[in-house]
N, C-alpha and C positions, 0 to 999 in steps of 0.2 A: 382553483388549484387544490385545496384543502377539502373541499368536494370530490374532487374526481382520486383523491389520497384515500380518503374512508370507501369510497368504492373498491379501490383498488386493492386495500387489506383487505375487506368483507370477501371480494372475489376470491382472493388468494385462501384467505382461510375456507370455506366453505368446498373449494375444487381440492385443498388438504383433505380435509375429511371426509368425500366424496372418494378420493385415490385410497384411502387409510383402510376405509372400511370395507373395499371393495379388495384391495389385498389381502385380510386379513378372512374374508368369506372363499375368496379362491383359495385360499393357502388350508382353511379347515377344508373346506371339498375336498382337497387332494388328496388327504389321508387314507387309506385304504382299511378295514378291521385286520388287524394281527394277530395272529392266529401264535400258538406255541406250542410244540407237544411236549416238553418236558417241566417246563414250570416259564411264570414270567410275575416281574415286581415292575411296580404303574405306582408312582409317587408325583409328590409336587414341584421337587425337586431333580434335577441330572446325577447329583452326586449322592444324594441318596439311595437313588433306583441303582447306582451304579453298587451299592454296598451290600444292598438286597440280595443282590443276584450272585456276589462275589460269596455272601452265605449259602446259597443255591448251589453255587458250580462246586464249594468245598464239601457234602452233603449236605447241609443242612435242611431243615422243611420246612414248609408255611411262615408255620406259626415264630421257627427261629427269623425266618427274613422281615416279617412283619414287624417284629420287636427291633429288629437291628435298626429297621426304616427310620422306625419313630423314633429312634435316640437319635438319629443322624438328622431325623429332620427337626427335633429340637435344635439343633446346630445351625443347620442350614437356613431354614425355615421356621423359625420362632412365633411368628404371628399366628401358625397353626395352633399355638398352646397343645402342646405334644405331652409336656408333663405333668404333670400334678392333675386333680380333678379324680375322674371315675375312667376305669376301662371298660370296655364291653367287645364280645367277641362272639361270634359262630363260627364253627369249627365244621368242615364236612370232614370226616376221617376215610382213608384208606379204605377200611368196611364195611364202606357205607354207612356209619351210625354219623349222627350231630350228635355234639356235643357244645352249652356257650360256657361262657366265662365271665363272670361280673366283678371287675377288681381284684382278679386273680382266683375266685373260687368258683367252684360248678354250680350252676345255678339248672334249673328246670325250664328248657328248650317251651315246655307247651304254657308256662306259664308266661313267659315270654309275648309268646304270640297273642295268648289271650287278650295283653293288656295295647295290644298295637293297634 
């Protein structure tokens, strides 16, 4: 009896994660690319992306939703360590120029590169 018991969990868990993984592969397939013509924020969080975008639709640009993201996702989402540390940023502008940003100051795009 206690035989056919340890069968009987092994089966069950094994056809679990068999079902688990097999939802979890269909369910990313499904996704289609999202395309946006006016602007779009892509966070780890719902209620972040939701904040982003809420600076978006008021005018805001980029670089303000980016910033709001990651306050919100300090909130939200802590284990990101959102605050404190170093920033880093690439900037593509309007007119075509990059521009980065290293902890808040302008830093040198090719110097950048060189060291990648």
């Amino acid at each position: 009896m206690t035989q056919k018991l340890i069968y009987s969990k092994k089966s069950a868990i094994i056809f679990l994660l068999i079902i688990s993984f097999s939802v979890g592969t269909l369910h990313a397939q499904s996704h289609q690319p999202v395309e946006a013509k006016n602007g779009m924020v892509v966070s780890a969080n719902g209620i972040a992306t939701k904040v982003g975008l809420e600076i978006l639709k008021k005018g805001g640009n980029a670089v303000d939703a980016a910033v709001t993201v990651g306050f919100a996702l300090a909130v939200t989402y802590p284990y990101a360590g959102n605050l404190g540390g170093g920033g880093f940023m690439v900037i593509h502008l309007k007119d075509g120029k990059n521009t980065a940003r290293k902890n808040g100051e302008a830093v040198n795009i090719s110097t950048i590169w060189s060291k990648l």
